[in-house]
KEKE-3310 file (N, C-alpha, C; in steps of 0.2 Angstrom, whole numbers, plus 5000, padded with zeros to 4 digits):
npx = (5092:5084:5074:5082:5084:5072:5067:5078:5074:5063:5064:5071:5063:5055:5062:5067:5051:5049:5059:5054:5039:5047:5050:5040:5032:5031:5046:5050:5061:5073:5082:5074:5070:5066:5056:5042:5041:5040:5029:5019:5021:5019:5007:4997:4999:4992:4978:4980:4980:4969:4971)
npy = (5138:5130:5123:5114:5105:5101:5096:5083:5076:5071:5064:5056:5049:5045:5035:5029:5020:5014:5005:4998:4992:4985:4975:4970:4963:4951:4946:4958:4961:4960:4967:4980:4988:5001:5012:5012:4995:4992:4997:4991:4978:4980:4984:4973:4962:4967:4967:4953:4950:4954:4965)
npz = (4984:4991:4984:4978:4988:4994:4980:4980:4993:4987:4977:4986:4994:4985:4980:4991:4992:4980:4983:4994:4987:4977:4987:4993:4980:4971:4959:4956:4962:4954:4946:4937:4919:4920:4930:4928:4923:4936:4943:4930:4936:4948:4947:4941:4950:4961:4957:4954:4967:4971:4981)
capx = (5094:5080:5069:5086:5083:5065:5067:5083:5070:5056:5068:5075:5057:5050:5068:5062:5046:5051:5062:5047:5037:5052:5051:5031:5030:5036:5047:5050:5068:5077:5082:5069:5072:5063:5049:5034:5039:5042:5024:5015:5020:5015:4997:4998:4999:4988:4974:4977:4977:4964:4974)
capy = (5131:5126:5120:5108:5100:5099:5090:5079:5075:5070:5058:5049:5046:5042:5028:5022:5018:5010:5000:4994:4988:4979:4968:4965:4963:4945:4946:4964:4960:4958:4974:4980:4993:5006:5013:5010:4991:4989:4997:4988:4970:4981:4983:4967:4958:4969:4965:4944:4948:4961:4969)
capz = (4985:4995:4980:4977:4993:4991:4975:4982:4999:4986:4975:4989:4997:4977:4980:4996:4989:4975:4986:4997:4981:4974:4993:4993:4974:4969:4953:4956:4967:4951:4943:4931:4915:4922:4934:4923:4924:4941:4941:4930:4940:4953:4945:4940:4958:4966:4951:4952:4973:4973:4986)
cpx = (5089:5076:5074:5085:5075:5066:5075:5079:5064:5058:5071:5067:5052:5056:5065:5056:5045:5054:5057:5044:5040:5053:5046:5031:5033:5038:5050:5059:5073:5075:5079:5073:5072:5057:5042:5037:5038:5030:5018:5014:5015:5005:4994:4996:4995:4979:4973:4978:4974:4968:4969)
cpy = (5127:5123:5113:5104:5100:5093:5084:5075:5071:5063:5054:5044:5042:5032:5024:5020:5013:5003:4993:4989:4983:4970:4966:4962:4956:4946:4953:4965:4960:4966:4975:4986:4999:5007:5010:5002:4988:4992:4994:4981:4973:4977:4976:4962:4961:4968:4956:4945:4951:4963:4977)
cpz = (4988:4989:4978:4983:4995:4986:4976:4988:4994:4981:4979:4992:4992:4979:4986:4995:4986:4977:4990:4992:4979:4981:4993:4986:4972:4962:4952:4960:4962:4948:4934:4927:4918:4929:4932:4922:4930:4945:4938:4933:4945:4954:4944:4945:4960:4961:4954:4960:4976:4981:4987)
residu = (UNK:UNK:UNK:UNK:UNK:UNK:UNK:UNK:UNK:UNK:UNK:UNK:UNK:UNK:UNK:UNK:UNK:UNK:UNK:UNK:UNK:UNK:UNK:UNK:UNK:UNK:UNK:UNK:UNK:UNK:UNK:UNK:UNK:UNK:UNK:UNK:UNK:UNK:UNK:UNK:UNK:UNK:UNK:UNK:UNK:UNK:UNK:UNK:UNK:UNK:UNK)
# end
């Protein structure tokens, strides 16, 4: 069972992540489809504010 709380520990930490991005991220606060869009705003923003 440890490898279940490995991958339970690696999806909450991928979630708070994600969460972060969606508060830097403008645009990003509204619930998107998927990862891959919330992503490419990401890419997107950090592109037009050379971050």
């Amino acid at each position: 069972m440890i490898g279940c709380k490995m991958g339970e520990a690696i999806r909450e930490k991928i979630s708070e992540r994600m969460k972060l991005l969606q508060a830097i991220v403008p645009g990003c606060d509204k619930a998107l489809p998927n990862a891959a869009s919330l992503m490419k705003k990401t890419r997107n923003f950090s592109l037009q504010n050379h971050v």
